[in-house]
PAVOTOR-277508 format. One record per residue (C-alpha): residue in one letter; x, y, z. Coordinates in steps of 0.25 Angstrom, whole numbers, padded with zeros to 4 digits, always signed. Layout:
BEGIN
AXYZ...
***
This chain:
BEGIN
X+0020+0007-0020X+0019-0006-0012X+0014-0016-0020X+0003-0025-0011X+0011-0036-0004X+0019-0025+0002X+0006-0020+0008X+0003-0033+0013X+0017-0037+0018X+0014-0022+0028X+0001-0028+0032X+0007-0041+0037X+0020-0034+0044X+0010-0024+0052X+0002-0033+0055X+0013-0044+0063X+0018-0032+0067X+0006-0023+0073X-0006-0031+0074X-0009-0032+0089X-0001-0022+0095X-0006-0006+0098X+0003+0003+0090X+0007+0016+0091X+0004+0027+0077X+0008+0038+0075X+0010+0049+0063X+0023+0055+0061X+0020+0062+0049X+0007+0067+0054X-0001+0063+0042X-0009+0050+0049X-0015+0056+0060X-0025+0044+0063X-0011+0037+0067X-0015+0043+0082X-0027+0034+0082X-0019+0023+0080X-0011+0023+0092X-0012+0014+0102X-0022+0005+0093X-0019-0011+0091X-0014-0012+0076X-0023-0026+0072X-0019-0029+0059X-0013-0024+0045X-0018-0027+0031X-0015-0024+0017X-0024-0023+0003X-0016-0021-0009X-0007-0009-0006X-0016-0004+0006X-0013-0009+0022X-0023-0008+0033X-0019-0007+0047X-0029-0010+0057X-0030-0006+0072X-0040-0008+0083X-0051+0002+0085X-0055+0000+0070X-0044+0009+0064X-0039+0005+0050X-0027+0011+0044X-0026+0011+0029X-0013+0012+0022X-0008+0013+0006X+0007+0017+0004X+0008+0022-0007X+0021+0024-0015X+0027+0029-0004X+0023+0023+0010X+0033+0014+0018X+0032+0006+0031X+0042+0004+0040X+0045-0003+0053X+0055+0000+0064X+0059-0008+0076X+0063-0002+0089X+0069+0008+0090X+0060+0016+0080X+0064+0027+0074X+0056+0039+0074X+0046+0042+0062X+0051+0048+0052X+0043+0060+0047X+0036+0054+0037X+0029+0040+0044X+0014+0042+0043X+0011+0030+0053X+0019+0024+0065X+0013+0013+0071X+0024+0008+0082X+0021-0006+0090X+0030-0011+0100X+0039-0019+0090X+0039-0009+0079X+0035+0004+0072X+0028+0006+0058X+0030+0018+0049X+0021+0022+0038X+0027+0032+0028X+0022+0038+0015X+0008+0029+0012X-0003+0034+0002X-0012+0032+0013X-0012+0030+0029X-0027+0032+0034X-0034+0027+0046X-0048+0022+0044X-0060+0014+0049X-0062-0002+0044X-0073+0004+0036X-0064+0013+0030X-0053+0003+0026X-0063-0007+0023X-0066+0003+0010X-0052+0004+0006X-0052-0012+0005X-0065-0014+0001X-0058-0007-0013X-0045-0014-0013X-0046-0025-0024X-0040-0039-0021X-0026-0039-0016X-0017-0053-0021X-0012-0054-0006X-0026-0054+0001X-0035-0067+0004X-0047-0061+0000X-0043-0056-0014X-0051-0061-0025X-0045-0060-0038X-0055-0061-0046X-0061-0048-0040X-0048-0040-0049X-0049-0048-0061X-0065-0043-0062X-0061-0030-0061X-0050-0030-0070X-0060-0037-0080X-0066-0023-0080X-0054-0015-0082X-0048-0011-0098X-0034-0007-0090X-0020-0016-0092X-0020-0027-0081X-0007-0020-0077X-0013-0007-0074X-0024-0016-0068X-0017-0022-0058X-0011-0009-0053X-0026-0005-0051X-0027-0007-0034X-0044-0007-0038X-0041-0021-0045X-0030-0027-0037X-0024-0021-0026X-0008-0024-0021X-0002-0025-0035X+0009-0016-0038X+0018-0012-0050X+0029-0023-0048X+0018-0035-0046X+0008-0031-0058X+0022-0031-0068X+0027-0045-0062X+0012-0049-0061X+0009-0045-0077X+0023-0052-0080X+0020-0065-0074X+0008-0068-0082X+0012-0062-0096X+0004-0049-0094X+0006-0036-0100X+0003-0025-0092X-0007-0019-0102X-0015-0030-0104X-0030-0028-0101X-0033-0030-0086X-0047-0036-0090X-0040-0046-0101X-0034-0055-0089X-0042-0067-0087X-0046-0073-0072X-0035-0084-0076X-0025-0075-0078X-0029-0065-0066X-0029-0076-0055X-0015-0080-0058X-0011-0066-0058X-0017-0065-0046X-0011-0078-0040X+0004-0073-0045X+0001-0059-0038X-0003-0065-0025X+0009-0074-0025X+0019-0061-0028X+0012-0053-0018X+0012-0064-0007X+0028-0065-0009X+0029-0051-0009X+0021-0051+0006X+0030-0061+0010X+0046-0056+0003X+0040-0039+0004X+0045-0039-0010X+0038-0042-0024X+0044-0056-0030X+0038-0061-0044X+0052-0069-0047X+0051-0084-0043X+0062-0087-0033X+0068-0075-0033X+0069-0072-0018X+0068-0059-0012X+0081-0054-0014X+0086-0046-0025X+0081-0032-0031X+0066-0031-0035X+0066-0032-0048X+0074-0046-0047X+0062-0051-0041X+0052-0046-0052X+0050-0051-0067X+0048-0039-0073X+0045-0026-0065X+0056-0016-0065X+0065-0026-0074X+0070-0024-0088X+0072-0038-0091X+0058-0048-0088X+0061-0059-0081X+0052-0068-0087X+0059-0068-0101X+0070-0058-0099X+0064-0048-0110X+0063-0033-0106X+0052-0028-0098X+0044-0014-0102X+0038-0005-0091X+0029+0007-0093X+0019+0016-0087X+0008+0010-0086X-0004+0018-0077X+0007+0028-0070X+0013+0014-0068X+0025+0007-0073X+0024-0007-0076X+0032-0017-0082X+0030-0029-0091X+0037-0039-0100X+0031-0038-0114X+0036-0050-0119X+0030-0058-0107X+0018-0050-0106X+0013-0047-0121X+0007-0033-0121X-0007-0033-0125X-0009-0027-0140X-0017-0018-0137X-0011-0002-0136X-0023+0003-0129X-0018+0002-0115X-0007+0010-0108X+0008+0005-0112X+0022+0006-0116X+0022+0011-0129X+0031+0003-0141
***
């Protein structure tokens, strides 16, 4: 699943891209039928919450869209291609044409109706107006690992399985340590390391936690320890498990697991 600077690097595209002009929609598959009432309206701007993106147009009309595991973008310059089967929203400008395949969820609503879904969402470490003190009080209130917390969209929304291991790694934190044990201190740096990674990944389209390591290269040449045998920090072996029908992965020699056995884990 795209992780949340992905959804914000979508919103800023659509938006160089769209805002202004009066688009075409339509619904090749069939299965976004409002995609009618779309057409012919000014597209005025496109943003993103955490893992969520909102597409605005004139006349009141808010799109709301979540991809999933499966949804995809692409974009075509003239001459485009027909839609393939699968695309759920077309929108063509004069410039380009947008496809929409696979999301969780494409629905048209009212502001009211979107202002709900965002009146939910938690702080997001890409928005202006995230408060990250609002997260660290509700994780205060929580007996779940702070890596299962920061999975949990109701507490912080954009972060993903790759940016909670490199996150934990960077501030010597095992996975299962209890959310409500991290103090204010420790969270506001976390936060201020997150929103720096999130904002390069905005910028590159891709997750870098390796200082000066470019964009280049395979994935996990840009991570410290997601998806690597060897950690990076002090080039011990790294451990990964399920953890919350997730895997997630840690160093234990740079993150001293906590002594309790109480919470969900790697067995000896």
């Amino acid at each position: 699943m795209p992780e949340g600077h992905s959804i914000h690097r979508l919103a800023g595209q659509h938006h160089r891209w769209l805002a202004g002009q009066r688009l075409q929609a339509s619904s090749p598959q069939g299965r976004f039928a409002a995609a009618e009432a779309l057409a012919g309206r000014q597209f005025e701007r496109a943003q993103a919450w955490g893992k969520h993106l909102f597409h605005q147009w004139d006349g009141d009309a808010v799109v709301h869209i979540h991809l999933g595991l499966f949804g995809k973008f692409r974009n075509h310059r003239p001459p485009v291609p027909p839609p393939r089967d699968t695309v759920r929203l077309r929108l063509e400008a004069e410039d380009r044409s947008i496809d929409l395949t696979g999301p969780t969820t494409c629905e048209l609503l009212t502001p009211k109706q979107a202002a709900r879904i965002l009146d939910r969402l938690e702080p997001d470490p890409l928005r202006a107006d995230a408060d990250p003190d609002t997260a660290w009080a509700r994780m205060q209130r929580r007996r779940i690992g702070i890596g299962q917390a920061l999975m949990d969209q109701s507490l912080v929304a954009g972060i993903g399985n790759i940016y909670r291991a490199e996150l934990l790694l960077a501030h010597g934190i095992h996975p299962l340590v209890p959310a409500r044990s991290i103090d204010h201190a420790t969270w506001l740096a976390m936060w201020d390391t997150l929103s720096r990674w999130m904002q390069i990944g905005v910028k590159t389209g891709r997750i870098i936690t390796v200082a000066n390591s470019g964009e280049r290269g395979r994935a996990h040449e840009r991570l410290m320890v997601y998806g690597r045998d060897v950690c990076r920090l002090c080039n011990g072996p790294t451990r990964h498990w399920t953890l919350a029908a997730r895997t997630v992965w840690a160093c234990e020699r740079c993150q001293p697991r906590p002594q309790s056995r109480s919470l969900e884990g790697p067995g000896d």
